[in-house]
C-alpha positions in Angstrom: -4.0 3.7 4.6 -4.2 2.9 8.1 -7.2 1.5 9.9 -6.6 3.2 12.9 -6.6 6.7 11.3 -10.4 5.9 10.3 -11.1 5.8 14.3 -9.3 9.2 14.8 -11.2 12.0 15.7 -11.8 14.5 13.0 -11.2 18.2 13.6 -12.9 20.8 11.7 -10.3 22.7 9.6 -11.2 25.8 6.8 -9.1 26.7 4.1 -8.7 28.8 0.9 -8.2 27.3 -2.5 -7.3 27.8 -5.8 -10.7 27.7 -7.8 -9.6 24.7 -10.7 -7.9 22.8 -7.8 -11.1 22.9 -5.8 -13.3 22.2 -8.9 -10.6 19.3 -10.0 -10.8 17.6 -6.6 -14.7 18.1 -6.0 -15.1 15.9 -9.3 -12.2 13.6 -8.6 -13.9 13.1 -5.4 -17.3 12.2 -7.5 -15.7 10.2 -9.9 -13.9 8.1 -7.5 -17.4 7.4 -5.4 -15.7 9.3 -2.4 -16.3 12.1 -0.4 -14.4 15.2 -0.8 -13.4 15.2 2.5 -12.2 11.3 2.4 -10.2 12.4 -1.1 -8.2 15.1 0.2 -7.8 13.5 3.6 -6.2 10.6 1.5 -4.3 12.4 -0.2 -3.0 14.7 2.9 -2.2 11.2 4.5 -0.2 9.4 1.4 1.5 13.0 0.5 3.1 13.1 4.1 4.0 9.3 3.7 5.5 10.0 0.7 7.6 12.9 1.8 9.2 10.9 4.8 9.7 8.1 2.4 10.4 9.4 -0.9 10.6 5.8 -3.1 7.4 4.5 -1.5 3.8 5.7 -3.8 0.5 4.7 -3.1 -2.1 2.5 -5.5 -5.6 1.2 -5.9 -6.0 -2.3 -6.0 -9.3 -4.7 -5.3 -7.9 -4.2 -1.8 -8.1 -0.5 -1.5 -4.9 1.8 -1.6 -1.7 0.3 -0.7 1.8 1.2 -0.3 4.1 0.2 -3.5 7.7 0.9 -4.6 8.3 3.9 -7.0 9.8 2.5 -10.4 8.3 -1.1 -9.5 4.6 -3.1 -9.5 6.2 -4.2 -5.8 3.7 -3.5 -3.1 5.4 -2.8 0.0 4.2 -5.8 1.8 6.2 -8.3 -1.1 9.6 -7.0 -0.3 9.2 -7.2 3.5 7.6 -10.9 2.5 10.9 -11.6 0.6 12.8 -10.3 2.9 11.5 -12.3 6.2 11.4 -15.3 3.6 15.6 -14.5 3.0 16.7 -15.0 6.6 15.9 -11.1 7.2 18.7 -10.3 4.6 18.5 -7.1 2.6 21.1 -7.9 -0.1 19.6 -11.8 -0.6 15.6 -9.7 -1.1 17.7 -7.6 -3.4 19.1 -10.2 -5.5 15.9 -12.5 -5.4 13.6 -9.3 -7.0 16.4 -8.0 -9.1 16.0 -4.3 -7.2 18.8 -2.0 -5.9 19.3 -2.8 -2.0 18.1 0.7 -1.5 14.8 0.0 -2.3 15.0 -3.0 0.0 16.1 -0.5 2.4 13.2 1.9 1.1 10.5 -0.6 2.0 12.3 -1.8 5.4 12.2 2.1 6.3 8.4 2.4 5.9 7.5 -1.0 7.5 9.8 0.3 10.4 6.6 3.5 10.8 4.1 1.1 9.5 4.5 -2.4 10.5 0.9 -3.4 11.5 -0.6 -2.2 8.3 2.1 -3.8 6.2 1.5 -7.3 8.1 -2.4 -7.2 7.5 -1.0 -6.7 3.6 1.2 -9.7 4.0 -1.8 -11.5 6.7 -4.1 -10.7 3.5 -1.9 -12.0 0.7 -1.3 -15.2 2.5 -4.4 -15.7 2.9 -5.4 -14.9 -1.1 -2.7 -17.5 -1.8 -3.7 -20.2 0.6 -7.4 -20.0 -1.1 -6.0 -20.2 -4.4 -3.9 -23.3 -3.8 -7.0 -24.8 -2.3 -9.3 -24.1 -5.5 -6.3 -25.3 -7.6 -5.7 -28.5 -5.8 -9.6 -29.1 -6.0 -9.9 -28.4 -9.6 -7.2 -31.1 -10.2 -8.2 -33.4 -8.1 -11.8 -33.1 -10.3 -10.1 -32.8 -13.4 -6.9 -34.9 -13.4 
């Protein structure tokens, strides 16, 4: 989720529950290492996102939760990174994952509402790869 939510004041808010759904999330919420308050805030958060933008889900990664494409193990951030990398062309992304251009269209949509998260995905992944190339080249350098 977003970084600037974090920041956001918090209000206080009180409200009824089912007993099993309380009890399920309380021991999510311990299972996961998070508060109970930070679960359900989450999952308020990637339940509206997910309404507005119905083929987008959320998962866990060594990166924390990111946005993904239902149906697919494509984050969010590597369509818009195929895209940019096609001349900005839907239909050319399409082809190059092998996806319907309405999940293209999908990801373009929530990187419209969400654009500075999604770059620090991309900033991130760019990153990752840049330090992997390094240790690669190293390796071979030592071991060629």
């Amino acid at each position: 989720m977003g970084r600037s939510e974090d920041r956001e004041p918090k209000k206080a808010l009180s409200l009824r529950w089912n007993a099993r759904l309380l009890e399920a999330t309380h021991a999510r919420a311990a299972r996961s290492d998070v508060s109970f308050n930070q679960l359900t805030e989450r999952y308020v958060a990637e339940g509206l996102r997910m309404d507005e933008h119905p083929l987008i889900y959320f998962r866990s990664g060594p990166r924390g939760r990111r946005p993904a494409l239902m149906g697919t193990r494509l984050d969010v951030a590597t369509v818009i990174a195929t895209v940019r990398q096609n001349d900005n062309s839907v239909d050319q992304a399409a082809g190059y994952l092998g996806i319907p251009r309405r999940h293209v269209e999908a990801c373009v949509g929530y990187y419209v509402e969400f654009q500075v998260e999604v770059d620090d995905w991309i900033e991130q992944a760019e990153e990752e790869a840049a330090a992997a190339e390094i240790s690669w080249r190293r390796r071979h350098e030592i071991f060629a």
